[in-house]
mmCIF file as Biopython writes it, N, C-alpha, C and O atoms, coordinates in Angstrom:
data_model
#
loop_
_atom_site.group_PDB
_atom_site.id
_atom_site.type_symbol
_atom_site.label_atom_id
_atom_site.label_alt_id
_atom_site.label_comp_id
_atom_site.label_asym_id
_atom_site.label_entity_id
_atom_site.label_seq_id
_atom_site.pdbx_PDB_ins_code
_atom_site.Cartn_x
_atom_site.Cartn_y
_atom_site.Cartn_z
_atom_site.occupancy
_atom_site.B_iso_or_equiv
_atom_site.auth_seq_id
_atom_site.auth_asym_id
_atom_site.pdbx_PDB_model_num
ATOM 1   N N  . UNK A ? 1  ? 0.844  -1.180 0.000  1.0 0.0 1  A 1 
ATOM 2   C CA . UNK A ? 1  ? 0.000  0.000  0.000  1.0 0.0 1  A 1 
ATOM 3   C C  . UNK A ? 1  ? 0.885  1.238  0.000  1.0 0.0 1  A 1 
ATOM 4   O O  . UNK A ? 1  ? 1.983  1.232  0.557  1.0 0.0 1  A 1 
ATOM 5   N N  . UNK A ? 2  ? 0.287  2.526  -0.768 1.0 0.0 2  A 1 
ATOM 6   C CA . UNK A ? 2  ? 1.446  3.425  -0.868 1.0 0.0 2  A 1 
ATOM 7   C C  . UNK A ? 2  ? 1.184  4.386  -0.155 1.0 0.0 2  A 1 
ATOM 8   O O  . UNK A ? 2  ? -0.006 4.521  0.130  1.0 0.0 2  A 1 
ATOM 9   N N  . UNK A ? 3  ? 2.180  5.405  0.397  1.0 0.0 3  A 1 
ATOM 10  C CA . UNK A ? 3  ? 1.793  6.343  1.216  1.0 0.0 3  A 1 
ATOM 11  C C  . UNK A ? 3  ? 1.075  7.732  0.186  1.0 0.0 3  A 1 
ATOM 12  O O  . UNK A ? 3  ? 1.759  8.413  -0.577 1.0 0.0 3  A 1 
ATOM 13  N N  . UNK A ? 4  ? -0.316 7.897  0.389  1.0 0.0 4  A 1 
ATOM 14  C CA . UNK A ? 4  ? -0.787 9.332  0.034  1.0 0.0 4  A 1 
ATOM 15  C C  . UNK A ? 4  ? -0.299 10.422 0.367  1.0 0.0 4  A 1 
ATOM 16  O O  . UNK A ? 4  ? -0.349 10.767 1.548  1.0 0.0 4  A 1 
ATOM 17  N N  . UNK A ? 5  ? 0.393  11.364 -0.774 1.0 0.0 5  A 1 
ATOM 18  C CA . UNK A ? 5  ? 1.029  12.937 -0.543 1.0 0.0 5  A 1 
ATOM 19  C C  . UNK A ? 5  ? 0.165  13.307 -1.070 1.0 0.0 5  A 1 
ATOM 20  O O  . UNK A ? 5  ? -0.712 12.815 -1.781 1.0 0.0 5  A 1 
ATOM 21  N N  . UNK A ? 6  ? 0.593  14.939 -0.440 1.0 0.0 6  A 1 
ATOM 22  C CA . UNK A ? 6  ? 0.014  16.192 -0.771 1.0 0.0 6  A 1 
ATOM 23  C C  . UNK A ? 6  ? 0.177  16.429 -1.677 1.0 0.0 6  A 1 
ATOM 24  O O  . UNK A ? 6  ? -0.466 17.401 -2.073 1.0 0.0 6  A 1 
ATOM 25  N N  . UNK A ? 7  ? 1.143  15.743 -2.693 1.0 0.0 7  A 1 
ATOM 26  C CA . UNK A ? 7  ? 1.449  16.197 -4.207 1.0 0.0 7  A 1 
ATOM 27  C C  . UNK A ? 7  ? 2.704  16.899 -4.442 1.0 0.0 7  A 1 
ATOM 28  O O  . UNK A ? 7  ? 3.335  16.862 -5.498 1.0 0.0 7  A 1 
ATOM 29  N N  . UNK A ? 8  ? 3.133  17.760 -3.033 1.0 0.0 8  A 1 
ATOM 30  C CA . UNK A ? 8  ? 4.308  18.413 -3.505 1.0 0.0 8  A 1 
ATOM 31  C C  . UNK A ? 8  ? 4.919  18.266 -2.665 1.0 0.0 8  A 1 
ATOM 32  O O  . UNK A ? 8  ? 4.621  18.321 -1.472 1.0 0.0 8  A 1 
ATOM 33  N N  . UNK A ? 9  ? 6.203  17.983 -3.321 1.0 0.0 9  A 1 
ATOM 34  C CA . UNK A ? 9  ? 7.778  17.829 -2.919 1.0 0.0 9  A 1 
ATOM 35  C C  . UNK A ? 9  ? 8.385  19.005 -2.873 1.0 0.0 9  A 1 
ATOM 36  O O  . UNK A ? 9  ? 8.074  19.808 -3.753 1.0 0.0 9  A 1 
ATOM 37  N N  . UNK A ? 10 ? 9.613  19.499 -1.631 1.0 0.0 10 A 1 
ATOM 38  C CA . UNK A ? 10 ? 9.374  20.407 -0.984 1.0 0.0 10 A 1 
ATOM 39  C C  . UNK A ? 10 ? 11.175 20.487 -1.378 1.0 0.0 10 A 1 
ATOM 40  O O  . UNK A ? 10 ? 11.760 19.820 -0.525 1.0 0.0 10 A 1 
ATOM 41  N N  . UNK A ? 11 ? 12.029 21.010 -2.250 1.0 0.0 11 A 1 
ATOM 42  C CA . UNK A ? 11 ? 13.146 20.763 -1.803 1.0 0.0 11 A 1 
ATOM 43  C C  . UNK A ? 11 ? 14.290 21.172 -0.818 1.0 0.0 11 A 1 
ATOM 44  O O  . UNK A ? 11 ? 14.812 22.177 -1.302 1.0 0.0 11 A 1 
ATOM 45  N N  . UNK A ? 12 ? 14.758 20.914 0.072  1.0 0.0 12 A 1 
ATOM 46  C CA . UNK A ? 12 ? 15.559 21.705 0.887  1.0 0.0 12 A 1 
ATOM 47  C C  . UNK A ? 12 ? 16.311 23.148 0.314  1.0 0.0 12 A 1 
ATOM 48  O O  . UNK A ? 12 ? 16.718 23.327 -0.834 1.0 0.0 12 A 1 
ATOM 49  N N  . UNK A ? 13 ? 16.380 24.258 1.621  1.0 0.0 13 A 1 
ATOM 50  C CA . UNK A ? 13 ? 16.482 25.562 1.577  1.0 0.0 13 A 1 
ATOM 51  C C  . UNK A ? 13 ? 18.177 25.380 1.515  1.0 0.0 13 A 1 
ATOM 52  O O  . UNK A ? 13 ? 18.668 26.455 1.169  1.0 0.0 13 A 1 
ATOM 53  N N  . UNK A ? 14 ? 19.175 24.379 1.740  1.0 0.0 14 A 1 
ATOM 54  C CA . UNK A ? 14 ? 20.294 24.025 1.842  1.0 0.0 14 A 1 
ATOM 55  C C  . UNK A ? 14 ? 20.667 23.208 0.706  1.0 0.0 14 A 1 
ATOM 56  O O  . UNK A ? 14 ? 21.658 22.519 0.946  1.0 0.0 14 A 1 
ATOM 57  N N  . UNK A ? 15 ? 20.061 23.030 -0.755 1.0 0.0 15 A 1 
ATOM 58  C CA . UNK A ? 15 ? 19.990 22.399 -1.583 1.0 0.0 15 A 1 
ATOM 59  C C  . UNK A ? 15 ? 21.563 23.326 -2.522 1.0 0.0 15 A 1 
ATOM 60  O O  . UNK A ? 15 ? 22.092 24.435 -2.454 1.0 0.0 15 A 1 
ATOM 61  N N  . UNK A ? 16 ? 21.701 22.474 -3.053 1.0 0.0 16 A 1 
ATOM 62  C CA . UNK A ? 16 ? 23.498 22.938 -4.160 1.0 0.0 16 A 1 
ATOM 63  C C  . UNK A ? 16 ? 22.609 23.137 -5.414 1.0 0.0 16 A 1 
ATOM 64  O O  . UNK A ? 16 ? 21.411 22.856 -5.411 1.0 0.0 16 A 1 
ATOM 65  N N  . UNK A ? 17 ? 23.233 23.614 -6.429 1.0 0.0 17 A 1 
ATOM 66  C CA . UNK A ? 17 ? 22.697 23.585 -7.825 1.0 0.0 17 A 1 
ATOM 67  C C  . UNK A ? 17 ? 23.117 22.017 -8.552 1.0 0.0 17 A 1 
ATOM 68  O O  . UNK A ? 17 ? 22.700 21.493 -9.585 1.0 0.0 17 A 1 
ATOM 69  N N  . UNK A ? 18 ? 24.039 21.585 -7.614 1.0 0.0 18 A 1 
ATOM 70  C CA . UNK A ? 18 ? 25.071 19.935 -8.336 1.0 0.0 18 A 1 
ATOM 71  C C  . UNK A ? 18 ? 23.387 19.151 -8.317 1.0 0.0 18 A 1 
ATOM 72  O O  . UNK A ? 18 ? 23.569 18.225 -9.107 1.0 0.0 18 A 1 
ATOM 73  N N  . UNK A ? 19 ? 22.588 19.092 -8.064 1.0 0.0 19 A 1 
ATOM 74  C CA . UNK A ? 19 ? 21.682 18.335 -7.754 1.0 0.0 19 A 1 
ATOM 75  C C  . UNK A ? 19 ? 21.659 17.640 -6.525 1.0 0.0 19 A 1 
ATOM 76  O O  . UNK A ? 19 ? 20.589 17.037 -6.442 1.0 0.0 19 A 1 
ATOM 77  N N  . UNK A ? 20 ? 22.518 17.427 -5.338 1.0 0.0 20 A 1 
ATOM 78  C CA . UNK A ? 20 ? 22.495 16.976 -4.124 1.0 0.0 20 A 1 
ATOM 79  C C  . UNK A ? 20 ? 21.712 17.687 -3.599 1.0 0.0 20 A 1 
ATOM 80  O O  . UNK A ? 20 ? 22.035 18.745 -3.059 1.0 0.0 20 A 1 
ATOM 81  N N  . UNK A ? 21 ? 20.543 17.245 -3.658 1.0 0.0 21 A 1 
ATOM 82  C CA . UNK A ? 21 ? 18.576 17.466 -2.941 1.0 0.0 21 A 1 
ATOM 83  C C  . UNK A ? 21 ? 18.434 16.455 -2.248 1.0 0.0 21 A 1 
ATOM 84  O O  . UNK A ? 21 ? 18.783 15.313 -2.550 1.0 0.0 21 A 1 
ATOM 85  N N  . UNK A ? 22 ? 17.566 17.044 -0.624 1.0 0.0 22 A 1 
ATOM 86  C CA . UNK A ? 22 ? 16.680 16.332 -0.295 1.0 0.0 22 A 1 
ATOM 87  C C  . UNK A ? 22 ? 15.397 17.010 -0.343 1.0 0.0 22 A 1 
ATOM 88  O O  . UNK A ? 22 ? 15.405 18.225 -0.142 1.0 0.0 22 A 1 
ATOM 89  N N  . UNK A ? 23 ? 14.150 16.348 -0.607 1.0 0.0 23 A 1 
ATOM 90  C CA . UNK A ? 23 ? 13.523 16.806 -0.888 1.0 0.0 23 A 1 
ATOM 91  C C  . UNK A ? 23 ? 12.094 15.902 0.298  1.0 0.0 23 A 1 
ATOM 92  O O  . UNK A ? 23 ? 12.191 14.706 0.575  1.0 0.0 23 A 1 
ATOM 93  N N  . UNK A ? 24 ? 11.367 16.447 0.615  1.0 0.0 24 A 1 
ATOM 94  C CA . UNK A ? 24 ? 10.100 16.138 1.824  1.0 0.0 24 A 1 
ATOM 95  C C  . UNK A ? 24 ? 8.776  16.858 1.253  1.0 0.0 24 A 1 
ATOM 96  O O  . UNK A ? 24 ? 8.566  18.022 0.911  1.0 0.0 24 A 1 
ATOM 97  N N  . UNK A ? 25 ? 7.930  15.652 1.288  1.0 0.0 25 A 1 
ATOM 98  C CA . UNK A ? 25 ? 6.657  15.710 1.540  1.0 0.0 25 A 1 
ATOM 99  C C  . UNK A ? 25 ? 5.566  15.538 2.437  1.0 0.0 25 A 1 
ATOM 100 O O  . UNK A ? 25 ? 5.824  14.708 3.309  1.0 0.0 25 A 1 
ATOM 101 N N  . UNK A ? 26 ? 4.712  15.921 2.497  1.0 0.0 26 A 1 
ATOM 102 C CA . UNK A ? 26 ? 3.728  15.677 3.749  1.0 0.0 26 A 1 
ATOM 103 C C  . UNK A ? 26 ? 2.815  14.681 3.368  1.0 0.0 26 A 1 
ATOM 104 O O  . UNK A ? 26 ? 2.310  14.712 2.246  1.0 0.0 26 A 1 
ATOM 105 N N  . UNK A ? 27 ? 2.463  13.516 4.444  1.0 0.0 27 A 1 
ATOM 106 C CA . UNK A ? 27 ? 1.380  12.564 4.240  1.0 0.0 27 A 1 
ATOM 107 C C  . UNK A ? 27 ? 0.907  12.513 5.574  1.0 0.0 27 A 1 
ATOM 108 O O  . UNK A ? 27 ? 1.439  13.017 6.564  1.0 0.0 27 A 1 
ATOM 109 N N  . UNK A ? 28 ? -0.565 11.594 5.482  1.0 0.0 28 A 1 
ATOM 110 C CA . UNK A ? 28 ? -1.465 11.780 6.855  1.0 0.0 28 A 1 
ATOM 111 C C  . UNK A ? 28 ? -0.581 11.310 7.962  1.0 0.0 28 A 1 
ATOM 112 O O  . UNK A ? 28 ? -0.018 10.217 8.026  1.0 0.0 28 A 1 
ATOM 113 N N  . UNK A ? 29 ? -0.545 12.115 8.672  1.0 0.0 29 A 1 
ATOM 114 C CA . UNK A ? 29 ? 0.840  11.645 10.168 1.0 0.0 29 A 1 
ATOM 115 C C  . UNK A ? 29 ? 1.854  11.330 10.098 1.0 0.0 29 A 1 
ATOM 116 O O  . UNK A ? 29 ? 2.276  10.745 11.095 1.0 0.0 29 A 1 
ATOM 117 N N  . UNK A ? 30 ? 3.247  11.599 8.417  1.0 0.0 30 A 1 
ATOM 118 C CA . UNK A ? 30 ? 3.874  11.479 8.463  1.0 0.0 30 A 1 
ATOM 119 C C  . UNK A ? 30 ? 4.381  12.033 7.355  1.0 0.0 30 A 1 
ATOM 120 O O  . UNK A ? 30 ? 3.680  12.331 6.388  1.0 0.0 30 A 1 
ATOM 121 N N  . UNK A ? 31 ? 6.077  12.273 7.439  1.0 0.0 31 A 1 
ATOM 122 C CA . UNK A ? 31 ? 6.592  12.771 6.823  1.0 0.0 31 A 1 
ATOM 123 C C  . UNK A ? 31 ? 7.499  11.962 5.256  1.0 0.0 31 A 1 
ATOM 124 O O  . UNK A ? 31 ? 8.044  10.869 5.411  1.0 0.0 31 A 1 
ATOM 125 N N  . UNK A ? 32 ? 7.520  12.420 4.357  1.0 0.0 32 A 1 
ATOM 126 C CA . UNK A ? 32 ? 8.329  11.106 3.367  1.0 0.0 32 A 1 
ATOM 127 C C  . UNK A ? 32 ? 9.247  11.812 3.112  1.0 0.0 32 A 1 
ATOM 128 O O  . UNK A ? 32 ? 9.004  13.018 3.153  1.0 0.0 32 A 1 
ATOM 129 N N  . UNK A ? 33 ? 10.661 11.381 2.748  1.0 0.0 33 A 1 
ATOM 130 C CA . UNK A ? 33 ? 11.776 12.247 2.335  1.0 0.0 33 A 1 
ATOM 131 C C  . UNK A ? 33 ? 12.449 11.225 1.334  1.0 0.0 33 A 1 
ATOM 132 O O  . UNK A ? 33 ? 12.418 9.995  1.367  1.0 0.0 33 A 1 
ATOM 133 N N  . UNK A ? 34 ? 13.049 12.052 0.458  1.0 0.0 34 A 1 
ATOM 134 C CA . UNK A ? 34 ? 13.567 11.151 -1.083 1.0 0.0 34 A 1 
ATOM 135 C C  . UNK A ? 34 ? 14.886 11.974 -1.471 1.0 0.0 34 A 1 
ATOM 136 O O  . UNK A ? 34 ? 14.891 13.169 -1.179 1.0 0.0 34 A 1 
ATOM 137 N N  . UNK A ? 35 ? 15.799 11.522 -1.992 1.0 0.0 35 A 1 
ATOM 138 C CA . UNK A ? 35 ? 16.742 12.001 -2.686 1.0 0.0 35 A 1 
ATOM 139 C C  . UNK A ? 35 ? 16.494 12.410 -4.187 1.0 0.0 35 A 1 
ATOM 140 O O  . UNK A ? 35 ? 16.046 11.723 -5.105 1.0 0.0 35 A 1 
ATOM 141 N N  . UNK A ? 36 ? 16.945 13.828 -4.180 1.0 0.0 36 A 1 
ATOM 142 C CA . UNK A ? 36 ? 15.949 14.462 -5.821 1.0 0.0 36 A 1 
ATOM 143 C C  . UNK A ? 36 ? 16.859 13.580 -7.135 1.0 0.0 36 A 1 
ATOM 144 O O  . UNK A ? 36 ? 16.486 13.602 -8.308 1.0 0.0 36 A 1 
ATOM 145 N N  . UNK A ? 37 ? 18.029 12.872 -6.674 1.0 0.0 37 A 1 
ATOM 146 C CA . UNK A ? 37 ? 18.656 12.734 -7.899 1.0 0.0 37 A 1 
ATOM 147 C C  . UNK A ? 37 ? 17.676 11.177 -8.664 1.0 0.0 37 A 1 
ATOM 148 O O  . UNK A ? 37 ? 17.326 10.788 -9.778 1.0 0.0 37 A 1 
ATOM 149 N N  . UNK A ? 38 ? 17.581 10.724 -7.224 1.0 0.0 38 A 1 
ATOM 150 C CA . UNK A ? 38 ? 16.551 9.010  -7.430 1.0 0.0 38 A 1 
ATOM 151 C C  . UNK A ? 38 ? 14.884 8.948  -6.856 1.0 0.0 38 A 1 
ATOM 152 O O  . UNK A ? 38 ? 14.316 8.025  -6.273 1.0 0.0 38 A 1 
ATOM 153 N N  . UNK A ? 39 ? 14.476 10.001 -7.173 1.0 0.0 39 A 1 
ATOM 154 C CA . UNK A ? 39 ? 12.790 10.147 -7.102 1.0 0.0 39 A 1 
ATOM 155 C C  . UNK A ? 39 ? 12.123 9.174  -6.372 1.0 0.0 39 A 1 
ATOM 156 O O  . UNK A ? 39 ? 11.124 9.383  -5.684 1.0 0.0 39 A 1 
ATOM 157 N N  . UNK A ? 40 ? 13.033 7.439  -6.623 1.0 0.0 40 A 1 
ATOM 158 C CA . UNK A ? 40 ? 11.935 6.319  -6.515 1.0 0.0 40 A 1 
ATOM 159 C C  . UNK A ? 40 ? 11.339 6.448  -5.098 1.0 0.0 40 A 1 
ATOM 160 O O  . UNK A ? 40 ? 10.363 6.994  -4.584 1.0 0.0 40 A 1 
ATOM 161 N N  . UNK A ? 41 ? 13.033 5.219  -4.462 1.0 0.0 41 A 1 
ATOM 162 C CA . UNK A ? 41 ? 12.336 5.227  -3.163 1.0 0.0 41 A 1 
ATOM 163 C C  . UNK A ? 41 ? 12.519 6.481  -2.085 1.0 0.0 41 A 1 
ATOM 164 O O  . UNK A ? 41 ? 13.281 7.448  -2.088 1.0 0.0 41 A 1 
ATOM 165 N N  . UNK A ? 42 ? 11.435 6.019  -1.118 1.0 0.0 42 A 1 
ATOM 166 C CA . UNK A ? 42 ? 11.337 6.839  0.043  1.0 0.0 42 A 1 
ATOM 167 C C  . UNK A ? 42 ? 11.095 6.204  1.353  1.0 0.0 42 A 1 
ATOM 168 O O  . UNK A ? 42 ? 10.721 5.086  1.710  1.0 0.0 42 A 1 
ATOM 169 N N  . UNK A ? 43 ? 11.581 7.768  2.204  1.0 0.0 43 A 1 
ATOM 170 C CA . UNK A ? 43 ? 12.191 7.230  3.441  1.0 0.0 43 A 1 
ATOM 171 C C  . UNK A ? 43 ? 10.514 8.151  4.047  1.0 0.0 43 A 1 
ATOM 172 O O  . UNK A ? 43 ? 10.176 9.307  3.791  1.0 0.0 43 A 1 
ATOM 173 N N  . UNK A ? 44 ? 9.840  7.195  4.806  1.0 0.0 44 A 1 
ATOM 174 C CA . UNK A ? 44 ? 8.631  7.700  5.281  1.0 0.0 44 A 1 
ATOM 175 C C  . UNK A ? 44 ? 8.521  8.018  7.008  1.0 0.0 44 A 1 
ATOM 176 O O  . UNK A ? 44 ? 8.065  7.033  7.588  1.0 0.0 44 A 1 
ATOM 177 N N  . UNK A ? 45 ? 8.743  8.822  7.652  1.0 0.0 45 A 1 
ATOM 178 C CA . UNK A ? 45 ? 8.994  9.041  8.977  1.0 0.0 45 A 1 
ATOM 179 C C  . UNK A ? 45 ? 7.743  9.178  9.644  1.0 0.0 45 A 1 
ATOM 180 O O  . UNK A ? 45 ? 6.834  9.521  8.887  1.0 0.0 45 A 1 
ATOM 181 N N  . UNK A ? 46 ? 7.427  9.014  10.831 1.0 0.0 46 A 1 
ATOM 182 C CA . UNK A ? 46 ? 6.371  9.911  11.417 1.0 0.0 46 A 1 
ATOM 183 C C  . UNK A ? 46 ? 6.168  11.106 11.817 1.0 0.0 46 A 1 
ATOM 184 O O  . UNK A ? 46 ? 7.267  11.532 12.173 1.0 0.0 46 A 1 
ATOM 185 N N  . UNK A ? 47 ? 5.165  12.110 12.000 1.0 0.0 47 A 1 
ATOM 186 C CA . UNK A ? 47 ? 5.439  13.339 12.172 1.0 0.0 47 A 1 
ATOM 187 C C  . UNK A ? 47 ? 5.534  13.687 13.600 1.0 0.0 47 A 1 
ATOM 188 O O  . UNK A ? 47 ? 5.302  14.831 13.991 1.0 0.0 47 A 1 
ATOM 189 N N  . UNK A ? 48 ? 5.886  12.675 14.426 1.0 0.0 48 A 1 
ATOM 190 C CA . UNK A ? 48 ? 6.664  13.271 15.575 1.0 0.0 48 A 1 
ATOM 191 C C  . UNK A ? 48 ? 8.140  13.087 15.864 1.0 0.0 48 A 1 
ATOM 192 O O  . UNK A ? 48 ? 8.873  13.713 16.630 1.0 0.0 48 A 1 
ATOM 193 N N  . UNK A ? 49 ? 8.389  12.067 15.054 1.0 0.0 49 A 1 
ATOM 194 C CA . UNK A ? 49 ? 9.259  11.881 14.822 1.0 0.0 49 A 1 
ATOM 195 C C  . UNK A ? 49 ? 10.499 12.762 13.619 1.0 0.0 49 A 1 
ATOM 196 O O  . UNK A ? 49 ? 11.723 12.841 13.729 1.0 0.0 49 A 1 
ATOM 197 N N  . UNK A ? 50 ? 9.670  13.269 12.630 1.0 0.0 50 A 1 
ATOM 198 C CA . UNK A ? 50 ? 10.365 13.950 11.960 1.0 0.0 50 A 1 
ATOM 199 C C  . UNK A ? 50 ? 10.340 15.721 12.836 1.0 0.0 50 A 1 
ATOM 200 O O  . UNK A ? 50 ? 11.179 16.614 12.726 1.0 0.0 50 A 1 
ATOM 201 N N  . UNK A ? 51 ? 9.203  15.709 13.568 1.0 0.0 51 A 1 
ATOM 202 C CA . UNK A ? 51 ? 9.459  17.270 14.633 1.0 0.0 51 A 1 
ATOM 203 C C  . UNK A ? 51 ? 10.295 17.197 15.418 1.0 0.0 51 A 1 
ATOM 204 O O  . UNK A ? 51 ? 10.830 18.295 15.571 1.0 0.0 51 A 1 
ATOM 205 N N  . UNK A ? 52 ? 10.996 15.897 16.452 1.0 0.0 52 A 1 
ATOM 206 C CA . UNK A ? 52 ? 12.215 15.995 16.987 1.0 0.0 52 A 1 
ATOM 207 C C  . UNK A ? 52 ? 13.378 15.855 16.020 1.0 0.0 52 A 1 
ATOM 208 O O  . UNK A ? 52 ? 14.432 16.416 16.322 1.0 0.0 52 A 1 
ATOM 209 N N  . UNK A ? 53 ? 13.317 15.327 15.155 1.0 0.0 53 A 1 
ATOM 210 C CA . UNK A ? 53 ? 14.500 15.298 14.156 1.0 0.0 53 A 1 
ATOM 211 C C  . UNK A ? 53 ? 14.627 16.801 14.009 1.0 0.0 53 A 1 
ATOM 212 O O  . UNK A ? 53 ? 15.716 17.181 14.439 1.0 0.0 53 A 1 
ATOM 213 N N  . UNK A ? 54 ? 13.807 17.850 13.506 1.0 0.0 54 A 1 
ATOM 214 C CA . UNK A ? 54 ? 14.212 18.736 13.139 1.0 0.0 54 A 1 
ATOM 215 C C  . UNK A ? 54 ? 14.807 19.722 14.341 1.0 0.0 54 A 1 
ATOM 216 O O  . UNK A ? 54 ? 15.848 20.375 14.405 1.0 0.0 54 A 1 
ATOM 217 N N  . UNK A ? 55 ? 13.580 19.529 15.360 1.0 0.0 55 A 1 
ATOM 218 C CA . UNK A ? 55 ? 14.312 20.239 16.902 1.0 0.0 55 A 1 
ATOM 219 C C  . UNK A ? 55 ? 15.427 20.053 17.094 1.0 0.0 55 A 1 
ATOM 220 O O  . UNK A ? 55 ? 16.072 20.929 17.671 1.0 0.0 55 A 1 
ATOM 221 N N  . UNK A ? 56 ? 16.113 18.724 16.638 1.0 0.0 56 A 1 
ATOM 222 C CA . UNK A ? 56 ? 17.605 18.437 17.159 1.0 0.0 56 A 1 
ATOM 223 C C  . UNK A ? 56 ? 18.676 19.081 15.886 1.0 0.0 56 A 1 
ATOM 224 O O  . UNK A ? 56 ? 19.905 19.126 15.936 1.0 0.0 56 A 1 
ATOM 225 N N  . UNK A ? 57 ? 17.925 19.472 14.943 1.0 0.0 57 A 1 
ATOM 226 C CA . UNK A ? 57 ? 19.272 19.946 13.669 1.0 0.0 57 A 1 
ATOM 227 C C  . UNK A ? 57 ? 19.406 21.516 13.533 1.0 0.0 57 A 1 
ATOM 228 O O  . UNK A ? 57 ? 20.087 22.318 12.894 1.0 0.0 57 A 1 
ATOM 229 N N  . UNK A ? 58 ? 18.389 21.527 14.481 1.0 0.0 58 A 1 
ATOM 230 C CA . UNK A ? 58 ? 18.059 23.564 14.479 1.0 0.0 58 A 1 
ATOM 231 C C  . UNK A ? 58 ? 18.331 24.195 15.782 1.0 0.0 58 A 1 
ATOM 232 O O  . UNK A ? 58 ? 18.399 25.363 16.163 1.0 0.0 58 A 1 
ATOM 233 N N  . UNK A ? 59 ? 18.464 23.035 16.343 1.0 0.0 59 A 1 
ATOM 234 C CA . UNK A ? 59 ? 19.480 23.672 18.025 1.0 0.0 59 A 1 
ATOM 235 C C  . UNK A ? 59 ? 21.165 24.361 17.926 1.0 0.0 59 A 1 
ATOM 236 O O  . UNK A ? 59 ? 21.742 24.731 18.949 1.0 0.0 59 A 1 
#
């Protein structure tokens, strides 16, 4: 079963022009994140889990 997005992929504000992207979308209670160079797979987090992830990279 696949995870339902919002449709848009979000690419990081820390993104290079080389193409080294990460790029995040939003789905119901969780977060998906993909590498822009390989679209396929994805890394699907939860969204409390992806809110302490970010608390801890912005400290």
């Amino acid at each position: 079963m696949g995870v339902r997005l919002d449709g848009r992929w979000v690419k990081s504000s820390r993104s290079h022009a080389n193409g080294n992207c990460v790029e995040v979308a939003a789905a119901p209670g969780s977060v998906a994140v993909r590498d822009s160079k390989d679209p396929g797979p994805r890394l699907r987090i939860t969204a409390p889990a992806w809110r302490a992830f970010l608390d801890r990279v912005t400290r």
